[in-house]
N, C-alpha and C positions, 0 to 999 in steps of 0.2 A: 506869742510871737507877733510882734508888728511889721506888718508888710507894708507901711509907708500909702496906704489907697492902690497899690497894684490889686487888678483883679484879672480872672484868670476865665475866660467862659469856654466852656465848649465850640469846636471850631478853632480857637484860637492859635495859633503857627507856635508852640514851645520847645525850646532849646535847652535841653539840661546836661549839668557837666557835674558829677560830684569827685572834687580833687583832694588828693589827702597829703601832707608834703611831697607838693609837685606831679604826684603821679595821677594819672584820669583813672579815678576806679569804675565809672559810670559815665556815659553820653549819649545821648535816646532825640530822638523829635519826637512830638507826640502831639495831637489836638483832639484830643478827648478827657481832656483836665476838665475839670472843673471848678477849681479854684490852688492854690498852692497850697496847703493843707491837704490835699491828695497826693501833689508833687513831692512835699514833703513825706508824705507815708510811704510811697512808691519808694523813693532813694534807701530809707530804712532796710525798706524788705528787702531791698538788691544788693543791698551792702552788709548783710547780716556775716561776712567773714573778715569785718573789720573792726578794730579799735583805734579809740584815739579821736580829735578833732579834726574835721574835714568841714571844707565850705563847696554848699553848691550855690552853684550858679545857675538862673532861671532867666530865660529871654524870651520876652514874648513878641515875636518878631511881627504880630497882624497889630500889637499897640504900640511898639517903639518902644521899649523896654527892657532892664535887666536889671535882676537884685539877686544882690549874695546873700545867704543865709550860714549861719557859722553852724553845724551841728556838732552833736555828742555824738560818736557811733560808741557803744558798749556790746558785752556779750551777748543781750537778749535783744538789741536795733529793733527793738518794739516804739512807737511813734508815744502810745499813750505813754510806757514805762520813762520815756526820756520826760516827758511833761510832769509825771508827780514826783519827778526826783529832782527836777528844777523846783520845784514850788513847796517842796516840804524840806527842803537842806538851804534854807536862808533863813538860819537863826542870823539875829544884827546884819541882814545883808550881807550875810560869806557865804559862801556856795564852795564846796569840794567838788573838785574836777577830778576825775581819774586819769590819770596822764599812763602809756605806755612807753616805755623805754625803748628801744632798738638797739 
């Protein structure tokens, strides 16, 4: 995951929104991160009754900041399971997405 040099320190004022088409499944303040790779696990856990692709959004309001991050939510919204199923399902660079239908 590239976070572009955002960093995230404890103390810091953060703003999180994880939306899934259009709807807010999650929205928290918090300054007890310690870097977004925490934020990112957090949303995981809170959203373990969701499928499908959702983007959060992270604003860290003590640096002037905000970055989307696109995730995978699946049945087990495990942090590490989403990381080795990006990194071992890109034979020639194609990657399978599991899309849910509505």
């Amino acid at each position: 995951m590239c976070d572009n040099n955002k960093k995230v320190f404890p103390g810091d004022n953060i703003f999180v929104c994880l939306t899934q088409n259009g709807k807010s499944l999650l929205n928290l303040y918090g300054n007890e991160f310690a870097g977004i790779s925490e934020i990112v696990k957090f949303a995981y856990l809170k959203a373990k009754h969701c499928f499908g692709i959702a983007t959060l959004n992270v604003r860290n309001q003590s640096q002037g900041w905000s970055y989307n991050i696109p995730l995978m939510l699946n049945k087990h919204n495990s942090y590490s399971t989403a990381i080795k199923s990006s990194q071992t399902n890109n034979s020639a660079n194609q990657r399978e997405l599991p899309f849910v239908w509505v």
